[in-house]
C-alpha positions as CSV (number, residue, x, y, z in Angstrom):
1,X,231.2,277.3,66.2
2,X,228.6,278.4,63.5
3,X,226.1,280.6,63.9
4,X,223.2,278.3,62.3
5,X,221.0,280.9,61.8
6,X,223.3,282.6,59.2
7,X,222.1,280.6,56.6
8,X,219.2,280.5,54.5
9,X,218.7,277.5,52.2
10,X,218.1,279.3,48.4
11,X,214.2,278.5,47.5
12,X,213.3,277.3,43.8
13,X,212.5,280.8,43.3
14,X,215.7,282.0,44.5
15,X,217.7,280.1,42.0
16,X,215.5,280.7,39.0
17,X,215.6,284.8,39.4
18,X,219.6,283.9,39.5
19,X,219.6,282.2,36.6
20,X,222.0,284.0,34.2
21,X,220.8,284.9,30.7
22,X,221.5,283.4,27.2
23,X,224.3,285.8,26.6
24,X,225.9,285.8,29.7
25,X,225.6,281.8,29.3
26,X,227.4,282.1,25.8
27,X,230.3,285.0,26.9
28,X,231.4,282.2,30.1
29,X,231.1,278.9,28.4
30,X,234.1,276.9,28.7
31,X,236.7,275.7,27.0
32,X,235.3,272.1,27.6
33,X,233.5,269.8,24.9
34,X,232.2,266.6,26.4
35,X,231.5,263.4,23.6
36,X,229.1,260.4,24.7
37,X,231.0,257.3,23.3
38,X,227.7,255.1,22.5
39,X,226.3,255.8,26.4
40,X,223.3,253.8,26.1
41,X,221.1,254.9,28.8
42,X,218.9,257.9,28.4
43,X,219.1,258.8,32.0
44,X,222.5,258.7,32.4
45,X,222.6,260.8,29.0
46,X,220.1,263.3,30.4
47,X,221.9,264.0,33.9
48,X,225.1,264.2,31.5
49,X,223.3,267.1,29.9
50,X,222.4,268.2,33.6
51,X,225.7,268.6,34.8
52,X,227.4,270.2,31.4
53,X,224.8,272.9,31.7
54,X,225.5,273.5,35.7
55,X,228.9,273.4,34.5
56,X,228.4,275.5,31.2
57,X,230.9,273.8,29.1
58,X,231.0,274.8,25.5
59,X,229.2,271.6,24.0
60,X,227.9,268.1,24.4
61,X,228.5,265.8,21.6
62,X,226.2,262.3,21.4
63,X,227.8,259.9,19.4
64,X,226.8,256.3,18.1
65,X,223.9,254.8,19.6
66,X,223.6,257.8,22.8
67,X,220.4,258.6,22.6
68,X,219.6,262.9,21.8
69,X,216.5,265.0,21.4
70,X,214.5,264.5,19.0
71,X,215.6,260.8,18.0
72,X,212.3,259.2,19.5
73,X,209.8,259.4,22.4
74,X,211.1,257.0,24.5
75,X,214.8,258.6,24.4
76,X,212.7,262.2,24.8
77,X,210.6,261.2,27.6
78,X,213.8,259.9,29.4
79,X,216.3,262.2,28.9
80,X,213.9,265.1,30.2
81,X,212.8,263.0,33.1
82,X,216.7,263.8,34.3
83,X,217.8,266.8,32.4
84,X,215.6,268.5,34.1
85,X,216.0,272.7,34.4
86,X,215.6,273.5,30.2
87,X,219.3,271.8,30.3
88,X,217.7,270.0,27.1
89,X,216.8,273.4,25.4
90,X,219.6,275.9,26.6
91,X,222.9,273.8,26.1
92,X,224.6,273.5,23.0
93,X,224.6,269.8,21.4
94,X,225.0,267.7,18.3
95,X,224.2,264.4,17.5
96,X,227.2,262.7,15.8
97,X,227.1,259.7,14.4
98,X,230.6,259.1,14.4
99,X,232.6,260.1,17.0
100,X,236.3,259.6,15.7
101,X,236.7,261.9,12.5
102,X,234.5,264.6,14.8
103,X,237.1,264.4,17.5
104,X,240.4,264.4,15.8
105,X,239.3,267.5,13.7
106,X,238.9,269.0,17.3
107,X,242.6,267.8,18.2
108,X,243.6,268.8,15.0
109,X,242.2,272.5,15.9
110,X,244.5,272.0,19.1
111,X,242.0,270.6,21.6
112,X,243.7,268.4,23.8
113,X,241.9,264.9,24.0
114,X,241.1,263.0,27.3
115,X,239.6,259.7,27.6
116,X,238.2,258.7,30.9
117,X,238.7,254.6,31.2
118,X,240.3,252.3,32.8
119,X,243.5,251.5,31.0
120,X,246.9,250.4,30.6
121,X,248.9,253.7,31.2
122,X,246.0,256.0,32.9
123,X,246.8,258.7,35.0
124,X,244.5,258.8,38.1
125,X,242.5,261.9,38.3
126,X,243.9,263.2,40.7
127,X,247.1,263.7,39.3
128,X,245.5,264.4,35.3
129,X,245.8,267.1,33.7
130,X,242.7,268.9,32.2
131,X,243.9,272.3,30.8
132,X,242.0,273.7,28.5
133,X,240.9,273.5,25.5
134,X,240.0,269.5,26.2
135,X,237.7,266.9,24.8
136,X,236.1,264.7,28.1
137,X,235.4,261.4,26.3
138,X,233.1,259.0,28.2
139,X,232.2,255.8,27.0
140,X,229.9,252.6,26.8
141,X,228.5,251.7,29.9
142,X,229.5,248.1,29.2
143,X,232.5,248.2,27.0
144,X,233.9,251.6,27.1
145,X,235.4,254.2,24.9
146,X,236.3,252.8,21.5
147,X,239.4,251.8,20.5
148,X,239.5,254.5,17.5
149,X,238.9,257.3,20.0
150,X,241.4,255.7,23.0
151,X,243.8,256.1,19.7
152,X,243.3,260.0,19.5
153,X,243.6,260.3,23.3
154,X,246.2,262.5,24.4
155,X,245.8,261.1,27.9
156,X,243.8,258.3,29.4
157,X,242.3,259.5,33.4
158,X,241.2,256.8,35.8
159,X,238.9,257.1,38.5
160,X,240.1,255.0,41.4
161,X,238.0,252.2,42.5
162,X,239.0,250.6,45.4
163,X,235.8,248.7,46.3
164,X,234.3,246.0,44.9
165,X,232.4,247.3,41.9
166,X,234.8,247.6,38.8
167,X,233.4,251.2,38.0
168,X,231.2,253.7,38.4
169,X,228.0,254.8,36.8
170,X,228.9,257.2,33.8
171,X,227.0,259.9,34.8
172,X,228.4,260.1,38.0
173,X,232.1,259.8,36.7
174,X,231.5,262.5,34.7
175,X,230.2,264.5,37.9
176,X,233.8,263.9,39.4
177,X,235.8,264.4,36.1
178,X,234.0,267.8,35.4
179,X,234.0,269.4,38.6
180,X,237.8,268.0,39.1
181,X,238.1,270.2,36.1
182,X,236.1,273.4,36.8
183,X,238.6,275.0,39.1
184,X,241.1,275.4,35.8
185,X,238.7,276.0,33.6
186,X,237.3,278.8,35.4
187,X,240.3,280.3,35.5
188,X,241.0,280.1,31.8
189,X,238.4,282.3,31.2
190,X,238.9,285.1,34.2
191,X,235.8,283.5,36.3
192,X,238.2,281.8,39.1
């Protein structure tokens, strides 16, 4: 049995003295770019920017109608109120209006492209492939990732949902895709 007084929850404190700086930020960023397919919300979009930060991936890309800093009040308001931490101000981001010529340069470069959807001929998670380089696409709350983006996909991942709702929330599917993913990743670049 454990000994329970062997741990010590981290304080607020603890964690921010542990932060690591801008360079060492920059020299372990990986390999990952995720692109908001029109994700409507501004709290879904701000934990989104959350989690890549946690997760220190190399970029987020907001595309269509995803709502980005700077484009208004309400969308800054909102995406602080969840992308909380400076995730806002330290992680590198672009607004792009349109996602598909953006994203097959990327492939063209040699980025592997993955869509996360529900689809004819999706892989489940589990069994996906996320080796880096790789584009995360994530789409539409509503109607999904476009078909012009599903046509650059190199592979289409499923979450399965065996209750039920049809799907989960965005933000939290990219939670599952992402840390899926980190084991690799990490190893790519000599950090796992």
């Amino acid at each position: 049995m454990t000994d329970l007084m062997a741990f010590r929850r981290h304080t607020t404190d603890d964690l921010r003295a542990a932060r690591p700086s801008a360079a060492a930020r920059d020299a372990t960023r990986l390999p990952v770019v995720v692109v908001l397919d029109n994700v409507r919300s501004a709290y879904n979009t701000g934990l989104i920017f959350r989690l890549c930060d946690c997760i220190n991936v190399t970029s987020l890309w907001l595309t269509g109608c995803t709502p980005y800093p700077g484009a208004n009040a309400h969308a800054d308001f909102h995406l602080r109120k969840t992308g909380v931490g400076g995730s806002l101000d330290v992680l590198p981001w672009r607004h792009v209006p349109e996602a598909a010529p953006a994203v097959a340069a990327l492939r063209a470069e040699g980025w592997r492209v993955i869509a996360v959807e529900q689809a004819t001929g999706s892989v489940p998670l589990a069994a996906a492939d996320l080796a880096p380089p790789v584009v995360l696409i994530f789409g539409h709350e509503r109607f999904g990732v476009d078909d012009a983006l599903l046509a650059l996909a190199d592979a289409v991942v499923e979450l399965p949902v065996r209750g039920v709702s049809n799907s989960l929330n965005v933000a939290l599917c990219a939670s599952a895709v992402l840390y899926a993913g980190l084991p690799a990743w990490e190893r790519s670049i000599g950090g796992g």
